[in-house]
C-alpha positions as CSV (number, residue, x, y, z in Angstrom):
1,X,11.3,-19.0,-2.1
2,X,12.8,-15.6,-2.7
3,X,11.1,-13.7,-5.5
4,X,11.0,-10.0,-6.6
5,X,8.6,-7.6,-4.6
6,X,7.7,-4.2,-6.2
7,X,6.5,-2.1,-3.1
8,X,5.1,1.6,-3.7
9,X,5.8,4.1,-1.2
10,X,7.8,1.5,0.2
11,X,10.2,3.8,2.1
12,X,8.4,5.4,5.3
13,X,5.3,4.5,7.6
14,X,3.0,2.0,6.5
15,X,5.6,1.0,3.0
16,X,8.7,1.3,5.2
17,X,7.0,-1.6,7.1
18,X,6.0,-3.9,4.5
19,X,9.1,-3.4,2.3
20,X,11.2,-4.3,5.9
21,X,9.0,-7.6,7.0
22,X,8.9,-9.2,3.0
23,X,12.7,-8.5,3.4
24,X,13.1,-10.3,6.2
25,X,10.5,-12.7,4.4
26,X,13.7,-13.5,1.9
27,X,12.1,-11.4,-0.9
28,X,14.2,-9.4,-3.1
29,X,12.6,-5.9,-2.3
30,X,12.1,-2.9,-5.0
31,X,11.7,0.1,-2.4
32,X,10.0,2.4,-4.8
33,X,9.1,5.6,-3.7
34,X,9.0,9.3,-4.9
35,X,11.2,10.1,-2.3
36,X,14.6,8.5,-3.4
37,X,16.6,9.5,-0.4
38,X,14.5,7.9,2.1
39,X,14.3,4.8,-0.3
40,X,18.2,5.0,-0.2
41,X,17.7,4.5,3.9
42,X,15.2,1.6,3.8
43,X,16.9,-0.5,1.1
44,X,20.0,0.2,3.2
45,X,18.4,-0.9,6.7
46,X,17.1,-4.1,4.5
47,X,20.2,-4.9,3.5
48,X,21.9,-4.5,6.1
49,X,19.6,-7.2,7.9
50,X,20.7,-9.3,5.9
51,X,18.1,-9.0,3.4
52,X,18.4,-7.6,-0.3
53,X,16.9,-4.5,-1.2
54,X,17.4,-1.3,-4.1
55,X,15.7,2.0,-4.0
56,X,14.2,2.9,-7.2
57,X,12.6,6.4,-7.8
58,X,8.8,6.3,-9.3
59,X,5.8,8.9,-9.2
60,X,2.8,6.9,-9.5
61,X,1.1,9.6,-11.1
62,X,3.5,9.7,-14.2
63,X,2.9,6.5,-16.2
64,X,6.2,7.1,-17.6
65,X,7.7,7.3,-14.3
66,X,6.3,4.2,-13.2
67,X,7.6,1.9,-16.2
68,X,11.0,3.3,-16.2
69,X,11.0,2.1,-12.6
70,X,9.4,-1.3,-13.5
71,X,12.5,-1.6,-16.4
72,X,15.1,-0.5,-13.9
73,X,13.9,-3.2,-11.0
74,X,13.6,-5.6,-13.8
75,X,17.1,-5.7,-14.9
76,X,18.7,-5.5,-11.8
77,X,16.7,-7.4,-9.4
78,X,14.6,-10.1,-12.2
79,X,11.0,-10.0,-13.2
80,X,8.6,-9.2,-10.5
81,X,6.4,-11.8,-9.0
82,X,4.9,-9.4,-5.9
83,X,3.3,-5.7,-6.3
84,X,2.3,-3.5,-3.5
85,X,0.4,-0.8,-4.4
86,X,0.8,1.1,-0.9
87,X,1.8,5.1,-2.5
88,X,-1.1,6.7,-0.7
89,X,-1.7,10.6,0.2
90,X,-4.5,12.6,2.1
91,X,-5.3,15.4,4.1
92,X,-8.4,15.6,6.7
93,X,-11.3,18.0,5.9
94,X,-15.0,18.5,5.5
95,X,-16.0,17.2,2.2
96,X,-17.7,20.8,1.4
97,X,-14.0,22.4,1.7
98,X,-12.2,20.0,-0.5
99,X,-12.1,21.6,-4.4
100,X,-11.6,19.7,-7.2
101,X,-8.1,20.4,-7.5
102,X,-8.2,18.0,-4.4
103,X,-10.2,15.6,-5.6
104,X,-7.8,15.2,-9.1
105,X,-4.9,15.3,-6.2
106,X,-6.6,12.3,-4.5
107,X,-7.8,9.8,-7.3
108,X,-5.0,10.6,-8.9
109,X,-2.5,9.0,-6.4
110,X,-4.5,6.7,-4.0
111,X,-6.4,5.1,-7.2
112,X,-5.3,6.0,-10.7
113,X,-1.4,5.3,-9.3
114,X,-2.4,1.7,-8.5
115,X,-3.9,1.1,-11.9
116,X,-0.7,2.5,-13.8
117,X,1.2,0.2,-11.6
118,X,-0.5,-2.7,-11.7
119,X,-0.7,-2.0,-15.7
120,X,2.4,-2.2,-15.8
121,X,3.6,-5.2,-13.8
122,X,0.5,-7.7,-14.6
123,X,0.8,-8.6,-18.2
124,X,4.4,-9.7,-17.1
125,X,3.0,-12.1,-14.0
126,X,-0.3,-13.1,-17.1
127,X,2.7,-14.6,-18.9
128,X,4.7,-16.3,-16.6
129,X,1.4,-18.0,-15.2
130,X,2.2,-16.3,-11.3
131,X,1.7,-13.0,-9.2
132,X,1.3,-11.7,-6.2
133,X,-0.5,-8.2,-6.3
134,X,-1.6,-6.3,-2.9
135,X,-3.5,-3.4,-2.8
136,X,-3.4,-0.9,0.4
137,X,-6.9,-0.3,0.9
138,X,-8.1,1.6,4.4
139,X,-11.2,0.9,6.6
140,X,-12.3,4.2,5.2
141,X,-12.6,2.7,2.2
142,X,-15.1,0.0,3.6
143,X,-17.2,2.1,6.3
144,X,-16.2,5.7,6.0
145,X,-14.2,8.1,7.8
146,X,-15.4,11.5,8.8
147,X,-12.9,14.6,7.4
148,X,-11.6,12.0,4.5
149,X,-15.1,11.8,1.9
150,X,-12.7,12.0,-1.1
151,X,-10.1,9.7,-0.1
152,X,-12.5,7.4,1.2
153,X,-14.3,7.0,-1.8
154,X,-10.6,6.5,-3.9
155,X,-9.9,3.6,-1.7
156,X,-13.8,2.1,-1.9
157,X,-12.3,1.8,-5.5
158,X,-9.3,0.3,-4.7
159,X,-11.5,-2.6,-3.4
160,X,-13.8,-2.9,-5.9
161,X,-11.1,-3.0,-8.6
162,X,-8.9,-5.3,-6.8
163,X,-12.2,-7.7,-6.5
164,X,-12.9,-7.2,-10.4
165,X,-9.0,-8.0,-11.5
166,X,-9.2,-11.0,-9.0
167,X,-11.8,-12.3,-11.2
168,X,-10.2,-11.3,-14.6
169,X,-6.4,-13.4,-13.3
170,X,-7.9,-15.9,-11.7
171,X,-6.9,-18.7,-14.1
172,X,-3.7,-16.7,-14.8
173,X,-1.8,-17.8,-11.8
174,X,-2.3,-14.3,-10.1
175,X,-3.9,-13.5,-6.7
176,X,-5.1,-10.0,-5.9
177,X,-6.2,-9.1,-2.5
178,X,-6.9,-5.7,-0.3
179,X,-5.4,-4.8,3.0
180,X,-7.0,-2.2,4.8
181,X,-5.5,-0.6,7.7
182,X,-7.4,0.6,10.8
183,X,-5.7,4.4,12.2
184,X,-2.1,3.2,12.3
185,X,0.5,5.6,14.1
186,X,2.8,6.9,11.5
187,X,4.3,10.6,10.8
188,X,2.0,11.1,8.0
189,X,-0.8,10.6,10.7
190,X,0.1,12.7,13.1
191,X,0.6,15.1,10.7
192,X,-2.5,15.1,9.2
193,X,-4.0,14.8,12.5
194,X,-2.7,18.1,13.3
195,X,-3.8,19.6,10.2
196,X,-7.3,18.9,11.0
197,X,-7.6,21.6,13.6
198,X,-7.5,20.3,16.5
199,X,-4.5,19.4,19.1
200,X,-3.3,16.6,17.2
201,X,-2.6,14.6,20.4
202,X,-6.1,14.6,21.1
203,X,-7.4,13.6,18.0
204,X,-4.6,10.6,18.4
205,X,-5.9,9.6,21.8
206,X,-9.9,9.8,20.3
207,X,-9.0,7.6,17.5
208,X,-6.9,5.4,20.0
209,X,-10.1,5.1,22.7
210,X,-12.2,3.7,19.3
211,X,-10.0,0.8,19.0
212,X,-11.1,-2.2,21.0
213,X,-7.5,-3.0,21.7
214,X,-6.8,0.5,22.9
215,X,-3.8,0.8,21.0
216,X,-2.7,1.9,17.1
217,X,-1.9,0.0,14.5
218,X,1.7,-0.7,13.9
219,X,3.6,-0.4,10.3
220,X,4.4,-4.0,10.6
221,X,0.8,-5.2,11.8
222,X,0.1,-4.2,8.3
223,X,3.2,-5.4,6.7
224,X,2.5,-9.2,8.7
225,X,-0.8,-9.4,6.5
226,X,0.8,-7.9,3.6
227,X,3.5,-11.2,3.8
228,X,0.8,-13.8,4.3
229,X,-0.9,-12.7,0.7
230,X,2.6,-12.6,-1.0
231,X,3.1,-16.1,0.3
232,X,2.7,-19.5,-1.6
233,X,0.5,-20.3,1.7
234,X,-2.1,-17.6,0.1
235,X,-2.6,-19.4,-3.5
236,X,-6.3,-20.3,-2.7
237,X,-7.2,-16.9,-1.7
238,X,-8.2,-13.9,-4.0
239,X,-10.4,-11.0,-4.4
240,X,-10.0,-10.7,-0.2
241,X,-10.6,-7.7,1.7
242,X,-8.5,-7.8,5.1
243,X,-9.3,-5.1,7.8
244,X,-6.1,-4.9,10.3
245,X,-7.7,-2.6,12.7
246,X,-7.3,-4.2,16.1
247,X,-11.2,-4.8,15.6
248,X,-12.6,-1.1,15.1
249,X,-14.1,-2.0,12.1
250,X,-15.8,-6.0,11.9
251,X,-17.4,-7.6,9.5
């Protein structure tokens, strides 16, 4: 069944994936992103596939931003049954050079942007007795990650709140669950990789060697998982946390 899918950061890396796969899912996908050009391109490439797609512009750190986006996808695409709360941003170093500028810059997007979001979207889904709401977690949020303290700790909160609203919808019709990526090769890691340092090909082929699969996570490895809990096939699964990490982290 085709329903609405509201997917922040939806247009590059990680988003780009899961806004593609529940596309080719038969969703009708919201590409919202703060970066309206490259949402242009990824609606585009949707639709082109056959699928239906819009780009919608939203900063997830402006609550009005993010309901003037909800209203737009709303009356042009219908009510939205599926949220992805994916808008993410970090940079790699040692906890005792961050400054609280950084810290505001962190909790602000990667946790306080999925709470205006979901705020926004989950009365609607309360009423109509169903949703779908996914939160983009990361391993780091579940066992740490060296040179990413603060952003580790935003997505540890991620979890925990997706756990707590799990128990709050439950007899609302509404699943919430957590995917949490292992390293996954996108621009925005190699770029941070490289801003850690060190050759950023080596600290690629470290994290790579950790893996037991020896390989990186794909955008669409995530995206697959992402599909499965916006499926009717999820309905009896909630307050989940799903590492896709080609088993560096195991639990």
């Amino acid at each position: 069944m085709s329903r609405v899918a509201f997917v922040t950061g939806g247009a590059q890396g990680i988003g780009q994936g899961i806004s593609t796969v529940l596309g080719q899912h038969g969703h009708h996908v919201a590409v919202a992103d703060l970066n309206l050009e490259a949402a242009q391109a990824t609606a585009a490439l949707i639709n082109e596939a056959g699928g239906t797609a819009i780009a919608v512009q939203v900063d997830v750190t402006d609550t009005s931003s993010v309901a003037t986006a909800v209203k737009t996808v709303t009356d042009e695409l219908g009510v939205i049954d599926i949220v992805v709360n994916n808008a993410g941003w970090d940079d790699f170093m040692p906890f005792l050079d961050t400054t609280e500028e950084f810290w505001d810059k962190i909790l602000d997007i990667n946790f306080k942007g999925g709470l205006r979001v979901t705020q926004a979207i989950v009365p609607g889904m309360v009423e109509r007795g169903y949703g779908r709401v996914i939160n983009i977690g990361s391993d780091a949020g579940r066992v740490g990650s060296s040179l990413e303290a603060v952003y580790s700790g935003a997505k540890g909160g991620v979890i925990a709140f997706s756990k707590t609203l799990a128990r709050e919808v439950a007899t609302k019709g509404i699943t919430v669950n957590t995917v949490c990526p292992g390293p996954t090769d996108t621009p925005a890691l190699r770029k941070f990789a490289g801003n850690a340092g060190q050759d950023a090909d080596k600290v690629i082929t470290g994290m790579t060697r950790a893996v037991p699969m020896r390989r990186l996570g794909s955008p669409e490895d995530i995206a697959v998982a992402v599909a499965f809990f916006a499926s009717d096939a999820a309905s009896y699964i909630t307050g989940q946390t799903l590492s896709v990490s080609g088993g560096l982290t195991m639990s």
